[in-house]
DOMIRO-508702 format. One line per 10 residues: their letters; for each residue x, y, z of C-alpha. Coordinates in Angstrom, 3 decimals, padded with zeros to 6 digits. Each point is the difference from the previous one (the first is absolute). Layout:
# DOMIRO-508702
a	X Y Z ~ ...
//
This chain:
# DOMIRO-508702
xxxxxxxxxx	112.157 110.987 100.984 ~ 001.622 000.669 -003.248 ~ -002.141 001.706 -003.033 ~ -000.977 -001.506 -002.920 ~ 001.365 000.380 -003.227 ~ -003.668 001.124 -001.376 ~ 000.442 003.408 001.764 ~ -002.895 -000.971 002.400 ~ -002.470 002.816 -000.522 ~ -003.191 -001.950 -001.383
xxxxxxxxxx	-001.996 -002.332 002.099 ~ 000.347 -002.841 -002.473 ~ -002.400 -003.096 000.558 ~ 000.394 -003.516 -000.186 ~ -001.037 -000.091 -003.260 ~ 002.655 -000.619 -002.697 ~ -001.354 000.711 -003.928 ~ 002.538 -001.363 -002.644 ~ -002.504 -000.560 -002.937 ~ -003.248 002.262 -001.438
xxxxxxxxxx	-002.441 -001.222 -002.597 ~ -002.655 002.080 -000.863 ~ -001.331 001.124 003.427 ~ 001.420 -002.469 002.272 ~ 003.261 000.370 001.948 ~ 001.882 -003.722 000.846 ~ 001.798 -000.197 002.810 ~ 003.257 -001.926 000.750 ~ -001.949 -003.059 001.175 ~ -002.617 -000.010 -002.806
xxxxxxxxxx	-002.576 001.954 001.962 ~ -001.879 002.246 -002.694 ~ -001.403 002.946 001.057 ~ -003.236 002.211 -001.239 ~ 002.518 002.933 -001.158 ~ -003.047 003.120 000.894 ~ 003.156 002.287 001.276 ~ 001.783 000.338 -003.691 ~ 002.870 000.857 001.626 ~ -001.644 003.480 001.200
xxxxxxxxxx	-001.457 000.730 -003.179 ~ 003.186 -000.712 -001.989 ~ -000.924 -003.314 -001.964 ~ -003.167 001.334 -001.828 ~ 000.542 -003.168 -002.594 ~ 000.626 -002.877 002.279 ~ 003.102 -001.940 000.286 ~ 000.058 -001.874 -003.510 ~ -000.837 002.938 -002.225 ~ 001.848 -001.346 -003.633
xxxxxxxxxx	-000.619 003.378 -001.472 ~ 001.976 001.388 003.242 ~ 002.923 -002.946 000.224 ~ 000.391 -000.349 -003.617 ~ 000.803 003.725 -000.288 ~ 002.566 000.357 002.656 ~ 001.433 -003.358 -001.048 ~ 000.713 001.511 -003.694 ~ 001.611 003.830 001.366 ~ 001.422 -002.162 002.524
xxxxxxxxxx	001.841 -001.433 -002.816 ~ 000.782 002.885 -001.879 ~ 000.701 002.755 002.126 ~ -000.885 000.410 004.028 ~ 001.833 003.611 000.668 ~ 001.753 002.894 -001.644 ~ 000.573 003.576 001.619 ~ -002.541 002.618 -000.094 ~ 002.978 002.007 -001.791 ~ -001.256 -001.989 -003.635
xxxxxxxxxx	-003.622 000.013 -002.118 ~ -002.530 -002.502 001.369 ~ -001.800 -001.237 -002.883 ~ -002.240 -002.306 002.997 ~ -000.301 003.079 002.221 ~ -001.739 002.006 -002.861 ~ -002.251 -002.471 -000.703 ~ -001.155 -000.692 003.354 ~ -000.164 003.607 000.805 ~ -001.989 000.990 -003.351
xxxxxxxxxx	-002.806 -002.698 000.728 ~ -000.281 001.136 003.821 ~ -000.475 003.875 -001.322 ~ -002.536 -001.647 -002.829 ~ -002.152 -001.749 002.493 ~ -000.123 002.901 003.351 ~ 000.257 003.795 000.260 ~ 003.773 000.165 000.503 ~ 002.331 001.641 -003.324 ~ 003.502 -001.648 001.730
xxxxxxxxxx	000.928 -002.667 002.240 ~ 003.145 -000.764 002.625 ~ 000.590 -003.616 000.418 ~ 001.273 -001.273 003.306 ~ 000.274 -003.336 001.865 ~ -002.526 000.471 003.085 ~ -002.972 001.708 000.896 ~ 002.076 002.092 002.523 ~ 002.319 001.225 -003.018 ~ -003.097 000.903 -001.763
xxxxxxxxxx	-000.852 001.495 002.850 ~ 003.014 002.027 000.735 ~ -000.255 001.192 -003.743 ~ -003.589 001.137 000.493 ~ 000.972 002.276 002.873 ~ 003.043 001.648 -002.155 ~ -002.181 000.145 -003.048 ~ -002.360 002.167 002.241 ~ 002.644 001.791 001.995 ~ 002.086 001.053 -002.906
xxxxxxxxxx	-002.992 000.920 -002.272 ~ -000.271 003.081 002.483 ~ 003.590 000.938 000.214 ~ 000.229 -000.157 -003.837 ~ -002.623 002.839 000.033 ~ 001.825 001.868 002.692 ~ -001.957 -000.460 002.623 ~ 002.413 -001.506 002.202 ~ -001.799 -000.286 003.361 ~ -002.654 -002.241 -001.440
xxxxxxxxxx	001.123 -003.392 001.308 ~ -002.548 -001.462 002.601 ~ -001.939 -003.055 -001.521 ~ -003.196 -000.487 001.884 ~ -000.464 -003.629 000.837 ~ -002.828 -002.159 001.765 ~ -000.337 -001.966 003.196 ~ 000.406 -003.790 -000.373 ~ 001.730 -000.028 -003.142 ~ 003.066 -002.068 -000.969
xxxxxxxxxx	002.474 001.908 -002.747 ~ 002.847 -002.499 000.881 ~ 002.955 -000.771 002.133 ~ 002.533 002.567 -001.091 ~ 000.931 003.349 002.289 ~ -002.683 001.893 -002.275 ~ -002.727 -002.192 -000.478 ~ -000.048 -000.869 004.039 ~ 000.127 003.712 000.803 ~ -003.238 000.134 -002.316
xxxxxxxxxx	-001.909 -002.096 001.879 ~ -001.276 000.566 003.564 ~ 000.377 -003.269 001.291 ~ 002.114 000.100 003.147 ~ 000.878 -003.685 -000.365 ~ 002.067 000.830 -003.373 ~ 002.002 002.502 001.709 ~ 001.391 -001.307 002.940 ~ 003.647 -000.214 000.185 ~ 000.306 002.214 -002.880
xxxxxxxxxx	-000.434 003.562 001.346 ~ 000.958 002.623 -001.348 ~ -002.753 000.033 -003.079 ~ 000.131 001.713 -002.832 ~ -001.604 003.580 -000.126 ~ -002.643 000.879 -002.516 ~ -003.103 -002.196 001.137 ~ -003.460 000.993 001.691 ~ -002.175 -002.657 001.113 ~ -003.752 000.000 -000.790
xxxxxxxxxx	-003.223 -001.768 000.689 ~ -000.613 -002.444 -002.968 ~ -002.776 000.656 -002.121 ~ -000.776 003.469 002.156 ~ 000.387 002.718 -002.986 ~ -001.141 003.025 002.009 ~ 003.211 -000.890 002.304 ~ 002.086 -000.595 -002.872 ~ -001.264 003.463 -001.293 ~ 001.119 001.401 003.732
xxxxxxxxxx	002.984 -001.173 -000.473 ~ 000.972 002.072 -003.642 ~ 003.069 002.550 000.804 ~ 002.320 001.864 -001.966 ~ 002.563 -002.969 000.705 ~ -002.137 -002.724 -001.596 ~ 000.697 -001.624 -002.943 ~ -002.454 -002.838 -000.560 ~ -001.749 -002.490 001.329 ~ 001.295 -003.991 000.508
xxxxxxxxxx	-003.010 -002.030 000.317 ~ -001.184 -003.702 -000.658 ~ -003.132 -000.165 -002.037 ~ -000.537 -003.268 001.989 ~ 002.001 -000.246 002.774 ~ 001.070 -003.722 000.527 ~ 002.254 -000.288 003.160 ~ -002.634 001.872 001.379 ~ -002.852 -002.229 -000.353 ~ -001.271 000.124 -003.507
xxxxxxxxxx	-001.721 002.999 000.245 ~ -000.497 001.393 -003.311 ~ -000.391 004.317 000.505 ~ -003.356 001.263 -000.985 ~ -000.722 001.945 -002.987 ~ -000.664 003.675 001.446 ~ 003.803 -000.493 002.021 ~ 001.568 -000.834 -003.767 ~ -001.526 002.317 -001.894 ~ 000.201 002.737 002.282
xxxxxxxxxx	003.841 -000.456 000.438 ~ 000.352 -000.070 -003.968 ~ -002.383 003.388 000.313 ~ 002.596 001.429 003.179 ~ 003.176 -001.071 -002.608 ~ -001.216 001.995 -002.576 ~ -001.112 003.258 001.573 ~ 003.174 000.070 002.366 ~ 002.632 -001.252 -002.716 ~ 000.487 -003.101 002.327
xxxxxxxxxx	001.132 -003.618 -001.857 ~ -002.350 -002.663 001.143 ~ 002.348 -002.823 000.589 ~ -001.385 -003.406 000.317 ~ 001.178 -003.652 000.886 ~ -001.120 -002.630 -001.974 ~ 002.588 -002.334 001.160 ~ -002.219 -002.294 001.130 ~ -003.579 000.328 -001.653 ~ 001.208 001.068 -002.971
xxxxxxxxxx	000.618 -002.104 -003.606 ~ -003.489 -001.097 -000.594 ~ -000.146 -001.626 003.793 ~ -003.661 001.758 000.583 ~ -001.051 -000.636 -003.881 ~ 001.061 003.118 -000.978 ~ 003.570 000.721 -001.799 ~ 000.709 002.210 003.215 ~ -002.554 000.606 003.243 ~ -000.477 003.633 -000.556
xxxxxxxxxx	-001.945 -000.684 -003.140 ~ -003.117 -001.238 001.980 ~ -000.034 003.862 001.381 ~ 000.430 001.915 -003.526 ~ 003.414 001.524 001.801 ~ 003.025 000.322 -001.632 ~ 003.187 000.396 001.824 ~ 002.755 002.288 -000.643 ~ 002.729 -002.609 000.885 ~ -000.659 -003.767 001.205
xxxxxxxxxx	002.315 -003.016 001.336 ~ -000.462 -003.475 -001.096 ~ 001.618 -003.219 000.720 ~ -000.991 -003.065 001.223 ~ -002.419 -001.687 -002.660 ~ 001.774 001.811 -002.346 ~ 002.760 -002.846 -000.350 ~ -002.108 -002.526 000.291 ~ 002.635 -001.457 002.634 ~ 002.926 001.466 -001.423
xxxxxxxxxx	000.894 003.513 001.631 ~ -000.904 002.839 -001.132 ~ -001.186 003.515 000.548 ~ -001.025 002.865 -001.921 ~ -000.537 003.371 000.220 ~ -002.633 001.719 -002.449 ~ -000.448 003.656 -000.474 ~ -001.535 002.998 -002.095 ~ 002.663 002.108 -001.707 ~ -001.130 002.867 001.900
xxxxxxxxxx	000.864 -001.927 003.187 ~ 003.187 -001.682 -001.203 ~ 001.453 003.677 -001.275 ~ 002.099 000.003 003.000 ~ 001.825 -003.982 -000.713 ~ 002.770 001.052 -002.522 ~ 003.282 -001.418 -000.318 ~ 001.782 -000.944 002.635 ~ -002.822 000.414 002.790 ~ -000.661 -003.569 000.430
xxxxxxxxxx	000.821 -003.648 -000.976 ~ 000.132 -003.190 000.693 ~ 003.082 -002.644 -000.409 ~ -002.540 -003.272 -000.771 ~ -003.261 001.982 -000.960 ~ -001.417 -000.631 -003.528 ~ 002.968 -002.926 -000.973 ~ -001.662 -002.057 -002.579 ~ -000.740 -002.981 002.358 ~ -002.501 002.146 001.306
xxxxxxxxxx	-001.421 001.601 -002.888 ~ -000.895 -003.550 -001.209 ~ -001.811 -001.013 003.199 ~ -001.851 003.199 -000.286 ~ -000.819 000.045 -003.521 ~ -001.379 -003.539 000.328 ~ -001.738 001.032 003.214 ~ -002.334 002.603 -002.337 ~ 000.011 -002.791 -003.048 ~ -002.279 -001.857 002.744
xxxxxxxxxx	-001.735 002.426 001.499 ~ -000.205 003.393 -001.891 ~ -003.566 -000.825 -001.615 ~ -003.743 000.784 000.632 ~ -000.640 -003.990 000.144 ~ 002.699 -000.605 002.933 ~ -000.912 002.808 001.765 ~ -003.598 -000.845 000.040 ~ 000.434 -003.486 000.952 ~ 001.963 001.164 002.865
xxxxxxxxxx	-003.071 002.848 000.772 ~ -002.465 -003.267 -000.253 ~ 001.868 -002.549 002.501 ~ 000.389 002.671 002.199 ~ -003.583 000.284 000.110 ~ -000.482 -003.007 000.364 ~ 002.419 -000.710 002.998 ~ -001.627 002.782 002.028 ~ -003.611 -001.111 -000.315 ~ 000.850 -003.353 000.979
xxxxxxxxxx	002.360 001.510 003.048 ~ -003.590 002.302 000.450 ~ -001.976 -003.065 000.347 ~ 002.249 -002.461 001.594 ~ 000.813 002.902 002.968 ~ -003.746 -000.448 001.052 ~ 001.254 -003.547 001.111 ~ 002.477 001.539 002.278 ~ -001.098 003.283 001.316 ~ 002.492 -000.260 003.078
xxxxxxxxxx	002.599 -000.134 -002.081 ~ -000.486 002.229 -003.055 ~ -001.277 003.530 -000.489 ~ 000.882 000.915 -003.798 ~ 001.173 -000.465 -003.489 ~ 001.674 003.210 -001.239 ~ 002.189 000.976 -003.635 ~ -000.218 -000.551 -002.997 ~ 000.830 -002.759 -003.013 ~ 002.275 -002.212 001.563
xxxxxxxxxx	001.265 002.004 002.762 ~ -002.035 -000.580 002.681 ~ -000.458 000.321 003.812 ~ -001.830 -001.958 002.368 ~ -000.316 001.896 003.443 ~ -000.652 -002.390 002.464 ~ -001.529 000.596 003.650 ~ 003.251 -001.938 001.523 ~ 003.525 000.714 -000.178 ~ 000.687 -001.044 -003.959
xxxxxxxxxx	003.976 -001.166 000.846 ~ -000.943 -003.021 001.385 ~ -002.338 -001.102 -002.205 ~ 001.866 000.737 -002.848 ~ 002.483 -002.415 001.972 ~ -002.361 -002.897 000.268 ~ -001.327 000.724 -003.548 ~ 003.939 -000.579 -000.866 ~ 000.704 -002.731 002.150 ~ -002.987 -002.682 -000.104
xxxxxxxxxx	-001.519 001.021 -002.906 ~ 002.723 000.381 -002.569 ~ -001.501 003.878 -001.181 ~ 002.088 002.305 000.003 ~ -001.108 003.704 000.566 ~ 001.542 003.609 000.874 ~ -001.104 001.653 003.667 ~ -000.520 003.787 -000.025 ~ -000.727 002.629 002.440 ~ -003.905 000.626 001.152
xxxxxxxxxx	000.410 -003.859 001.086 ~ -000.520 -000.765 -003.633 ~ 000.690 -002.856 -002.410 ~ 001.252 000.831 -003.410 ~ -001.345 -001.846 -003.245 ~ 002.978 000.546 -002.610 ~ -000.089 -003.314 -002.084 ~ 001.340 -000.488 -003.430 ~ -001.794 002.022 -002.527 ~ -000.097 -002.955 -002.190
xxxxxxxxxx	-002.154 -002.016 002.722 ~ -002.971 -001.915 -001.423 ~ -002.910 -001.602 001.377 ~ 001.544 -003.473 001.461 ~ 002.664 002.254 002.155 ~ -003.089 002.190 001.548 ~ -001.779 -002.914 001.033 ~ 002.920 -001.194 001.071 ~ 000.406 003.535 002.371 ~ -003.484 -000.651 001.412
xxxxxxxxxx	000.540 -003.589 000.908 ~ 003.241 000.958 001.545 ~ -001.636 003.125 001.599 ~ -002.978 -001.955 001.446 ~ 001.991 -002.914 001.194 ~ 002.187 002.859 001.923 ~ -002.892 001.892 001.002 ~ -001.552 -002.811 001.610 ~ 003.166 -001.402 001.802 ~ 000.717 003.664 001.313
xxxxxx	000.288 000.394 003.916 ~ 000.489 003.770 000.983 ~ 003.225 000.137 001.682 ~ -000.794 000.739 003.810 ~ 001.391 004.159 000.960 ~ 003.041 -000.227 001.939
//
């Protein structure tokens, strides 16, 4: 059996998308499907944004890419709103949430060795997270199933209980130099960390010198109705990693940092051959035109509220199949009672929704940001209808 020429590492589906408009994905037969996956989180503004096309159309037509080596009049801009509107005083821009990612863990490892203490390069990290796919970001993460075949791992990584500060506390050593953590963890199941874990590892940071380090990749860029998830905690990073809804569709990652953190990243200590080209920077910078503003991130606070007391009162319909409605704004979780894969599948398959599975046998809610009432009754007809038609797959 010969491989594919799509390196065959994903299980694709049968299902085809060749067309978006607004939330719905259109497959190759005309099928159109409830789009509540958004790509993982990536397209915050739907699939017909103008705002979104009509600025990569125009850079697309005046300049896509130039070397890193020359000014970037778009990279400033982009970069001077993101330090206006968070804690950060600089930003890297990458391609992925890995790269941003990768950066994070240099910006933290080199912030020690620039003050000269050069055996400060463990990064604490926390069960059931996903950093990404690269040698680092899998050696970050615990899971098992992201490191087989790839042994050795890279060095500098202790594992910890999620949300379990008085281990992450235990775990402090004159080799640590921050902590990696998701605010709201969402290959893990949607589960947002409570406020005593946050603030008390912004409290450990500060009295041990450590740089709390955290991934926003995916609820990040006003996904949970804030501009960035650790706002609902009052906790400010020292460095953070976004990417996903951060291009709208179009990749792109980004560092942020303090200048205290970032005293380490001088020339020549990183880069990036496509990060920050001005195809990019448009996507990005119309990306915050659309959703940097109290309005849009209240609207996306409010029908987020109003998709989880709906999910609250149409679980009681269901109770063998649905335990509880977890997140925040529009990145929710539904932890169901039954193995979530399959129903996700059936969802998918019969009922033209299309949703994310997650650990903790959980469904995740990501849909456009830009979702209004017609597409969320839309969800709950499609959810119902699935709910209803469910069978339990029998244990093998």
């Amino acid at each position: 059996m010969s491989i594919t020429p799509l390196m065959p590492v994903y299980p694709r589906c049968g299902v085809r998308p060749v067309r978006g408009e607004h939330c719905h994905l259109i497959d190759e037969d005309g099928t159109r499907y409830l789009d509540f996956a958004s790509g993982i989180a990536v397209n915050l503004l739907g699939h017909s944004h103008e705002g979104l096309i009509g600025a990569i159309q125009k850079q697309a037509a005046e300049l896509m890419h130039v070397s890193n080596m020359y000014g970037s009049p778009q990279g400033e801009v982009l970069a001077q709103r993101l330090v206006d509107h968070t804690f950060a005083d600089t930003v890297f821009f990458s391609n992925s949430g890995a790269e941003a990612v990768e950066t994070a863990i240099k910006c933290a490892r080199v912030y020690h060795q620039h003050e000269g203490n050069t055996q400060r390069s463990e990064l604490i990290t926390f069960t059931n997270a996903f950093h990404g796919r690269t040698m680092a970001t899998i050696s970050a993460s615990n899971q098992t199933k992201m490191h087989h075949g790839f042994a050795p791992l890279l060095d500098g990584f202790k594992y910890c209980e999620f949300d379990d500060l008085e281990a992450a506390k235990a775990l402090i050593t004159d080799k640590t130099a921050g902590f990696l953590v998701e605010p709201i963890q969402g290959e893990g199941g949607i589960r947002p960390a409570s406020q005593e874990f946050m603030s008390g590892l912004r409290a450990l940071a500060d009295e041990h010198d450590l740089m709390l380090v955290l991934d926003e990749v995916q609820c990040g860029m006003a996904r949970t109705g804030k501009m960035f998830a650790h706002e609902h905690y009052g906790v400010n990073p020292d460095i953070l990693a976004s990417a996903k809804g951060i291009g709208g569709g179009f990749p792109l990652g980004a560092c942020l940092a303090t200048e205290k953190a970032a005293r380490g990243m001088v020339f020549g200590t990183h880069g990036s051959t496509y990060g920050g080209n001005p195809l990019a920077m448009a996507a990005g910078n119309a990306v915050l035109d659309a959703v940097a503003n109290e309005a849009f991130l209240a609207s996306v606070s409010a029908k987020g509220e109003t998709i989880r007391t709906r999910l609250e009162q149409f679980f009681g319909n269901y109770p063998d199949l649905f335990e509880l409605v977890r997140g925040k704004g529009l990145m929710l979780g539904i932890k169901m009672k039954v193995e979530s894969r399959p129903f996700f599948v059936h969802l998918r398959d019969n009922h033209q929704l299309m949703m994310v599975a997650a650990g903790d046998n959980t469904l995740r809610v990501l849909p456009p940001l830009v979702i209004g009432d017609a597409e969320i009754d839309e969800f709950f007809e499609k959810l119902s209808a699935g709910a209803a038609s469910y069978t339990v797959p029998e244990a093998a």
